[in-house]
C-alpha positions as CSV (number, residue, x, y, z in Angstrom):
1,X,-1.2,-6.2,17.6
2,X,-3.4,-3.4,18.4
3,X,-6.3,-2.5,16.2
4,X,-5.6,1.4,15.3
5,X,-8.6,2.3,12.4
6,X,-11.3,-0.2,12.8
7,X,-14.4,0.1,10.0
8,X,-17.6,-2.7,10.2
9,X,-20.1,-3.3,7.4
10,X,-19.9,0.7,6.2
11,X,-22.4,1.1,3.7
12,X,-22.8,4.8,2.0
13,X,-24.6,6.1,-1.1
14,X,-24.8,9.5,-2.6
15,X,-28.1,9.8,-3.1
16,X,-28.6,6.6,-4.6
17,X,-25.3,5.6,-6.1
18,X,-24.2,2.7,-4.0
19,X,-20.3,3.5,-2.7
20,X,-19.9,0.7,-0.4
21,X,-22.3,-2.1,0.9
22,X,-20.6,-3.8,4.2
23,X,-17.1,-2.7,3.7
24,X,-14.9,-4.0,6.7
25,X,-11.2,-3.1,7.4
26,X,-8.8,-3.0,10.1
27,X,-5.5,-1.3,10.3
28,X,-3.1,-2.6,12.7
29,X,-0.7,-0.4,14.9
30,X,2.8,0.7,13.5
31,X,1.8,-0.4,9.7
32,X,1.5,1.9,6.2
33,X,-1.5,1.0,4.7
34,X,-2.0,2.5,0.9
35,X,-5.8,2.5,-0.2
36,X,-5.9,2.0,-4.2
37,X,-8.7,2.8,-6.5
38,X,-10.0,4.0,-9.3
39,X,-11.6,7.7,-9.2
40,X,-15.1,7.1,-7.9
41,X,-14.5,4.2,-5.7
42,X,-14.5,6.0,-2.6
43,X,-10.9,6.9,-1.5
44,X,-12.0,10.3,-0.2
45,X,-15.3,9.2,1.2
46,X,-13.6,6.6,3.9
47,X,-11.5,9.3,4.9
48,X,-14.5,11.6,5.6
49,X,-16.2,9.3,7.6
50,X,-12.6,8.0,9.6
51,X,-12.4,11.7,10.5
52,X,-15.9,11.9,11.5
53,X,-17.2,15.1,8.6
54,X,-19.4,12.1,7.1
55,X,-21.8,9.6,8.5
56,X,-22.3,6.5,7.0
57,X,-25.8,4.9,6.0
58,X,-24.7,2.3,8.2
59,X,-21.8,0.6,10.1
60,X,-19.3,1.9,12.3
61,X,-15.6,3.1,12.4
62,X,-13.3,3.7,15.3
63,X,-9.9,4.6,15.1
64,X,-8.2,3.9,18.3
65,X,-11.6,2.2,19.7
66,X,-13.8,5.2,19.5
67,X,-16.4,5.6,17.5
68,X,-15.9,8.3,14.7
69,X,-19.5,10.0,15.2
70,X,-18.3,10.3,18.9
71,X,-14.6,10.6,18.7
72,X,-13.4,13.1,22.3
73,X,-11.1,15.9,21.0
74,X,-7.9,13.9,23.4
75,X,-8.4,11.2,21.3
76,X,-8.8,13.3,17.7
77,X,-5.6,15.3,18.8
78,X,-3.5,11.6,18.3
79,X,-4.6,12.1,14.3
80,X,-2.7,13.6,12.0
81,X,-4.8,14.5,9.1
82,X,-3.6,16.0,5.6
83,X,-6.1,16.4,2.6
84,X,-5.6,16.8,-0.9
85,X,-4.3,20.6,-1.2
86,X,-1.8,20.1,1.6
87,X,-1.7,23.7,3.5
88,X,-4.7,25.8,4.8
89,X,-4.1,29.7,5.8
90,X,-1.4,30.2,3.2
91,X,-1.7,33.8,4.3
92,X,0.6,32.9,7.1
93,X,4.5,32.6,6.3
94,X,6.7,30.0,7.7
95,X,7.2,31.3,11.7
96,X,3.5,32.3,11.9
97,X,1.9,29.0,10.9
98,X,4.1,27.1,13.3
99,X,2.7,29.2,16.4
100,X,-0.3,29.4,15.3
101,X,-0.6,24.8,14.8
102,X,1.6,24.8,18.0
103,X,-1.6,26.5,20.7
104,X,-3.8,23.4,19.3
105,X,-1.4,20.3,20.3
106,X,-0.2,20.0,24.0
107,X,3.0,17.9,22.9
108,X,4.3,20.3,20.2
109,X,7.2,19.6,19.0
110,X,8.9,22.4,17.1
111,X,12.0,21.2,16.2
112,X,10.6,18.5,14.2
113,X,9.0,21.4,11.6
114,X,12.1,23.5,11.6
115,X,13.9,20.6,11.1
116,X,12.6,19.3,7.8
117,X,11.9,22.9,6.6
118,X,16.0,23.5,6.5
119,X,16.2,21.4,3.6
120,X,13.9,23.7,1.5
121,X,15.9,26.7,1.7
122,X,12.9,29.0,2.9
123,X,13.1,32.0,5.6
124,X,10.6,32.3,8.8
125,X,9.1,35.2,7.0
126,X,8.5,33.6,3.7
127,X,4.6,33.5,3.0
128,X,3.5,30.3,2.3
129,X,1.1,31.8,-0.6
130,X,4.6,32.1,-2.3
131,X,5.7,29.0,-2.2
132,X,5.8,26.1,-4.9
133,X,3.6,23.2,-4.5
134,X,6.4,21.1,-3.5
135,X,7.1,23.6,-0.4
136,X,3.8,23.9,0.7
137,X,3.7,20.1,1.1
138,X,6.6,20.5,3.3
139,X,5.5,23.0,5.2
140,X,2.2,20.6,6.0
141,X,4.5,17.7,6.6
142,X,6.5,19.6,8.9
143,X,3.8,20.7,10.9
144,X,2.3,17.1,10.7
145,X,6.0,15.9,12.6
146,X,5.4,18.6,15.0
147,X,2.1,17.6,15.9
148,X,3.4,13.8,16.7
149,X,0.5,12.1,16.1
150,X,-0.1,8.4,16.5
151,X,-1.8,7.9,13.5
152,X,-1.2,10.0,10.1
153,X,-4.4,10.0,7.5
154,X,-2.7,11.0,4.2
155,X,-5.1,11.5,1.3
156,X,-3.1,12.0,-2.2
157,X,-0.4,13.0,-0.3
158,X,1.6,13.5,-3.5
159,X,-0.5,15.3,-5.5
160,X,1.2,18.2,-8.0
161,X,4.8,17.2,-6.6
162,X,7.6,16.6,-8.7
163,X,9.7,13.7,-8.6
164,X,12.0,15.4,-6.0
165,X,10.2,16.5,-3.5
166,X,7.5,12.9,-3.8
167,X,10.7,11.0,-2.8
168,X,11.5,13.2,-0.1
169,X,7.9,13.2,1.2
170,X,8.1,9.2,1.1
171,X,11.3,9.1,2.7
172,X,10.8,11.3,5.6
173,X,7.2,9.4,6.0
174,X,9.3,6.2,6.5
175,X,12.3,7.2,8.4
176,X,9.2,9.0,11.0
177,X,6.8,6.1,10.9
178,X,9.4,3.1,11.5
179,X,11.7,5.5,13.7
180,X,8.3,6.5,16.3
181,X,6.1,3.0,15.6
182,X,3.4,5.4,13.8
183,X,0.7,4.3,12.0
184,X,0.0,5.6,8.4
185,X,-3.3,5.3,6.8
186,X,-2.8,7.0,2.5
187,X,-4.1,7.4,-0.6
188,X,-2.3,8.7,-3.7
189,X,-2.4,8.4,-7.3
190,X,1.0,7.9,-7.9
191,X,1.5,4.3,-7.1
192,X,5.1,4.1,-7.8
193,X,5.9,6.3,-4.4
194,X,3.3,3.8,-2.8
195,X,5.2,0.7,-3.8
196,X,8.7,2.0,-2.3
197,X,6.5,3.2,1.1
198,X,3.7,0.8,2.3
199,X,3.2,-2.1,4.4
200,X,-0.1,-3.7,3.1
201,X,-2.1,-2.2,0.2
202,X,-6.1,-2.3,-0.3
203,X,-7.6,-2.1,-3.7
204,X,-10.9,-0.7,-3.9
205,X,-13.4,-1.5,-6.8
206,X,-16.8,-0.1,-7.0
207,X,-18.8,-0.3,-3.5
208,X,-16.3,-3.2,-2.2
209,X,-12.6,-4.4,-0.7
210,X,-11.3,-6.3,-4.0
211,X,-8.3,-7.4,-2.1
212,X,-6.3,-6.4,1.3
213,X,-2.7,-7.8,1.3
214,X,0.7,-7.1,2.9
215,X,2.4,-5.6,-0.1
216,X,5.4,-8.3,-0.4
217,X,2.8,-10.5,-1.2
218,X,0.6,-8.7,-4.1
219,X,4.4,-8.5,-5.7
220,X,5.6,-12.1,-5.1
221,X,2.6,-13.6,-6.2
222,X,0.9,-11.5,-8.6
223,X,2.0,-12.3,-12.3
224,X,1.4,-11.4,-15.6
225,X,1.3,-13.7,-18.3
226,X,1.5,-13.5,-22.3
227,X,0.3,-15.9,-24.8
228,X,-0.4,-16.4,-27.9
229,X,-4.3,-17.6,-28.8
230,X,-6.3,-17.1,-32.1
231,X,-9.9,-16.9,-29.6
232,X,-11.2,-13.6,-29.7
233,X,-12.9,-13.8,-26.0
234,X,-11.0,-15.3,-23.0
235,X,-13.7,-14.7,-19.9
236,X,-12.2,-13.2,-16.9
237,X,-12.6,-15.2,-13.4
238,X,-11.3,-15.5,-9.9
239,X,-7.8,-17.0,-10.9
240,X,-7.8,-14.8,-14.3
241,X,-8.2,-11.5,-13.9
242,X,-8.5,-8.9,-17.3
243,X,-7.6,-10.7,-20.2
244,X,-6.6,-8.3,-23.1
245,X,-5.8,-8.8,-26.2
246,X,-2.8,-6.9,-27.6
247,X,-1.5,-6.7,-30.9
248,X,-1.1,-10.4,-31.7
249,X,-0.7,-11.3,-28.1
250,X,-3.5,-11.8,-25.1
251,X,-2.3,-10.7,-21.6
252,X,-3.9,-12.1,-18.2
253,X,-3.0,-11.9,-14.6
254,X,-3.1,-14.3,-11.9
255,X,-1.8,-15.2,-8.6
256,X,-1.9,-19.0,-9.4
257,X,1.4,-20.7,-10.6
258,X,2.5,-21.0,-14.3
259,X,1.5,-24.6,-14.5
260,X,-2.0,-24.0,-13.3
261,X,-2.5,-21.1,-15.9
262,X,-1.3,-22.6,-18.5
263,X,-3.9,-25.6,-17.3
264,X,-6.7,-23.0,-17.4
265,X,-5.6,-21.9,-20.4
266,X,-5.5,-24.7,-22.5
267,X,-9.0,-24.7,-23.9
268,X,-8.1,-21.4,-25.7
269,X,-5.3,-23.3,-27.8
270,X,-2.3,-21.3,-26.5
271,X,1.2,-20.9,-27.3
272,X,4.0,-18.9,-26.0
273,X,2.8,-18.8,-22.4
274,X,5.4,-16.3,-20.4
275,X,5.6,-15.1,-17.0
276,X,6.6,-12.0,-16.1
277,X,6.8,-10.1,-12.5
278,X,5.0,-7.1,-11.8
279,X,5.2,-4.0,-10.4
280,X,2.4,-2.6,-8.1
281,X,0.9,-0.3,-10.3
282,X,0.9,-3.3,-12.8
283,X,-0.7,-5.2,-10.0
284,X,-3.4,-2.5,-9.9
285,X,-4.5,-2.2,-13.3
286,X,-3.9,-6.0,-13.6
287,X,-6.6,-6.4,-10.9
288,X,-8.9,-3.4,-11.6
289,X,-8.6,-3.4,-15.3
290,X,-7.3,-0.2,-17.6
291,X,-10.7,1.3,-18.2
């Protein structure tokens, strides 16, 4: 498959808060890929420097094999890009932000913007400053179709939506990447509309990759399990990951089998060992931890 983002040993700091040391990544063509982390990891900051407004201490990313600090604008036009806030120029109403997007892309596709923008029951004159949240993010969506870009960069895509319009926004970002082979590169903070939309998923801790999987597998293989111990520490490793103890239970994940936890588990005198599946935002604070 064809490599679409490709990042190599990325190192950044703020000033001298380490974000990442040698982060490396690839994203391969016609998959969703949904970046996880905590706030402060770095979510935004990768997306900066894909789109070329920061420069890493070191390393190198190309998306579509050119490098971001040199990207040519024929090559930039195949990205779609939306950052958190969704719409720019909300001066504009519906029909002038459309021609205005429209002189910047040579294969402008207008019907794709009016299409989606039927179901939110607006007029061409409408001004965007008048809209809800959830119809702003439409209108950038729409305009996002229009442009047909290869590749979509999404960063908290569903930020300030209610549950109406997140589904809608997943489900048209599904039906369009499957339907045209896109490739989809998002963040968001609402990892319920991630589970039902990506491909693979990347959880970022502090300045690393804690783990890049196809999503199928994180939630096949990822379980939680419930005991009962009278310890008051259990230490936290590779194969057992957060430990808590809650109310008169303790609570560990762990992508090994039952039998091997409970085998890991046994010099904690345990009782009451039960497996349970996950879902991914479980998965997430079961690999990250709650605080």
């Amino acid at each position: 498959m064809n490599k679409i983002i490709q990042c190599e040993n990325i190192t950044h700091y703020y000033g001298k808060r380490l974000i990442y040391e040698n982060l490396n990544f690839e994203v391969q063509k016609g998959k969703i890929l949904g970046l996880l982390g905590k706030n402060g990891t770095g979510k935004t900051t990768i997306i900066n420097i894909l789109n070329g407004y920061l420069k890493p201490r070191s390393g190198v990313c190309r998306i579509f094999g050119e490098d971001m600090s040199s990207i040519s604008p024929s090559t930039k036009a195949r990205v779609g890009l939306l950052l958190e806030g969704h719409i720019q120029h909300s001066y504009f109403n519906v029909e002038q932000i459309e021609k205005f997007y429209s002189r910047f892309f040579l294969n402008w596709k207008r019907d794709a913007y009016y299409e989606l923008l039927k179901k939110l029951q607006v007029t061409k004159t409408q001004k965007i400053s008048t809209m809800s949240c959830g119809q702003r993010s439409q209108v950038a969506l729409g305009l996002l179709f229009a442009q047909d870009p290869e590749l979509l960069i999404l960063d908290d895509f569903s930020m300030g939506l209610d549950p109406g319009y997140r589904r809608l926004f997943v489900e048209y970002l599904k039906e369009f990447a499957k339907a045209e082979d896109k490739t989809i590169f998002l963040t968001s903070h609402i990892i319920q509309d991630m589970e039902m939309l990506i491909d693979d998923c990347m959880i970022m801790d502090y300045g690393r990759i804690l783990l890049h999987k196809p999503t199928s597998y994180i939630l096949n293989n990822f379980k939680r399990f419930r005991f009962v111990s009278e310890v008051q520490e259990i230490k936290k490793n590779n194969e057992l990951w957060n430990p808590e103890k809650i109310g008169q239970r303790w609570e560990v994940f762990s992508f090994l089998p039952k039998q091997e936890v409970e085998k890991l588990l046994q010099p904690y005198g345990i009782s009451d060992l039960r497996e349970e599946q996950v879902s991914l935002e479980d998965a997430f604070i079961g690999l990250t931890g709650k605080y």
